[in-house]
C-alpha positions, 0 to 999 in steps of 0.5 A, spaced: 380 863 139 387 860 140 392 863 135 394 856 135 389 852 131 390 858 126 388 852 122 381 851 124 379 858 124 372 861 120 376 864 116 381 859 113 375 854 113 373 859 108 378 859 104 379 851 104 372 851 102 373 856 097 380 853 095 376 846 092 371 852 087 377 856 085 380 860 089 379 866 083 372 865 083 371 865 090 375 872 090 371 875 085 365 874 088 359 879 089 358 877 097 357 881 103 361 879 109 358 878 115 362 884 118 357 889 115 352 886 118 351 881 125 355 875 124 351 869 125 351 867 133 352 859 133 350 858 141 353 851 144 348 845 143 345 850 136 341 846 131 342 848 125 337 846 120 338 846 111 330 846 108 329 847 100 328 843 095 333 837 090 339 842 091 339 842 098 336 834 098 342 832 094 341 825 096 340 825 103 338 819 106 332 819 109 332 813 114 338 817 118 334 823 117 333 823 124 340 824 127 344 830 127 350 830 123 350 824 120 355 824 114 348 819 110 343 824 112 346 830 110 346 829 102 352 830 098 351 837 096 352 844 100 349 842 107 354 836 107 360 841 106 357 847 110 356 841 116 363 840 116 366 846 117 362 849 122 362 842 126 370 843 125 370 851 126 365 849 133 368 843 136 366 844 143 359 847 141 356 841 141 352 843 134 346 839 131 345 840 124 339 837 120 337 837 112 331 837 110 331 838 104 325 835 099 327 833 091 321 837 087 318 842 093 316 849 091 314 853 097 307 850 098 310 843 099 314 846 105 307 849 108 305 842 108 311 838 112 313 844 116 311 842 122 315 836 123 320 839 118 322 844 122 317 846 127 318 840 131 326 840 130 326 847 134 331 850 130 336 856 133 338 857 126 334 856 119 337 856 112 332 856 106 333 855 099 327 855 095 324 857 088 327 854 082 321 849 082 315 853 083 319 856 075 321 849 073 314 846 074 310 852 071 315 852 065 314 844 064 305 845 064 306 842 072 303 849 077 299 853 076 302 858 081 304 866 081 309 869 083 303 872 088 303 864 090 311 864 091 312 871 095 304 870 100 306 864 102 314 864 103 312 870 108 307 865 110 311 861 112 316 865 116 312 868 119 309 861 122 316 860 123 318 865 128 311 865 131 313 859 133 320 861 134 321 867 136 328 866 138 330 863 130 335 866 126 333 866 118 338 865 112 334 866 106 338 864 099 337 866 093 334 862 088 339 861 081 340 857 075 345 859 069 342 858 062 344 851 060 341 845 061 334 845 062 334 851 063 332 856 057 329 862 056 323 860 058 325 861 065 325 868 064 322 874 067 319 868 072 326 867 075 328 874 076 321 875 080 322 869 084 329 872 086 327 880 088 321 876 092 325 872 096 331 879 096 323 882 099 322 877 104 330 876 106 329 884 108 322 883 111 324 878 116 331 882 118 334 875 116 341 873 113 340 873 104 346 868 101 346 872 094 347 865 090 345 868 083 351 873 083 356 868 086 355 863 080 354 869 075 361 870 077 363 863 076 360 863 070 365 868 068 372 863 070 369 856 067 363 853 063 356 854 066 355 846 067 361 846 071 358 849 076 351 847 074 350 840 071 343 842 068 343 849 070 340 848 077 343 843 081 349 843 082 356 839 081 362 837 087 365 844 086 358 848 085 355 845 092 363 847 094 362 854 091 355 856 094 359 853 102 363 858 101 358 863 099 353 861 105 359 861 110 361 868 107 355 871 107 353 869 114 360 870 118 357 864 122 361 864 128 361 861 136 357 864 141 357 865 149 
């Protein structure tokens, strides 16, 4: 990169993604940067793609979905921030970013749209966030499936994925909450096994793990729980601003040849 737009490098993008959560935090932070491991490699024309649940739907428009990088279609949330800086840390990649994210999906919700949620879209790279409601709808009395449910067809689905995609590179995010809001103790230990399955499933398919829980573990630390989570789940401006940072952190994403 040319020193000279020193600005709009991946590391100053971090550090102003950074900058808007607290600088503090992000420097506390239990994140293992992408050096100890291969960065992400961003090829020109890359699509990206964002799936999960509410946090990563943050009120996407649907009626935009269709089209890449579309400021509506991208939700308020932490796709919309990422979408920024690699759109401005690649600008002659010509990147395709996509969120598919669903208010409410557990992980046999995402079996069920998968094919033209994100097979249909050929991802280069997908980014998966997963987990808070296959706990939250068995705490509220709505699922009855298991941890077993959660980890088989997590796996399952990967591993549809990259049959079908060989080429793609996998981002697994950790799965978190903090205990305020809704949520209470009840979460527990379901939540800490839907984490290690996913940790699990990250290092069976040799994929990227963006360790969510520990980045607000240490936000906590700096300021009041709701700042960072609302309710304990979904996150605030500086929340989805926090988990950016992590996520770029964590994945080194850099442009390719």
């Amino acid at each position: 990169m040319n020193p000279s737009h020193d600005l709009l490098s991946r590391r100053n993008l971090i550090k102003t993604t950074a900058a808007a959560a607290g600088a503090a935090a992000i420097a506390g932070l239990d994140v293992q940067p992408a050096a100890a491991r291969e960065a992400l490699q961003l090829r020109e024309g890359a699509t990206v793609l964002f799936q999960g649940d509410s946090i990563t739907d943050a009120g996407r428009d649907r009626k935009t979905a269709g089209n890449a990088n579309n400021f509506q279609a991208l939700g308020r949330g932490y796709p919309l921030l990422l979408a920024h800086a690699l759109l401005a840390d690649h600008a002659q990649s010509k990147l395709k970013v996509y969120n598919r994210g669903i208010s409410g999906n557990k992980v046999p919700d995402l079996d069920g749209r998968w094919q033209a949620d994100c097979l249909d879209l050929k991802p280069n790279v997908l980014s998966v966030l997963i987990g808070v409601n296959d706990v939250w709808h068995r705490v509220n009395g709505q699922y009855d499936g298991t941890i077993e449910t959660y980890r088989n067809d997590y796996r399952a689905l990967l591993a549809r994925t990259q049959a079908a995609l060989p080429d793609v590179k996998l981002v697994v995010c950790e799965p978190f909450v903090l205990r305020c809001g809704a949520v209470t103790d009840a979460f527990f230990p379901a939540m800490d096994e839907v984490r290690a399955a996913a940790t699990e499933i990250c290092r069976e398919f040799d994929a990227c793990f963006v360790p969510f829980q520990a980045v607000f573990d240490t936000a906590a630390k700096l300021a009041d729980k709701e700042y960072w989570l609302r309710d304990g789940v979904h996150p605030t401006t500086q929340g989805a601003a926090l988990m950016a940072g992590a996520w770029l952190r964590a994945t080194g994403a850099v442009a390719g040849s």
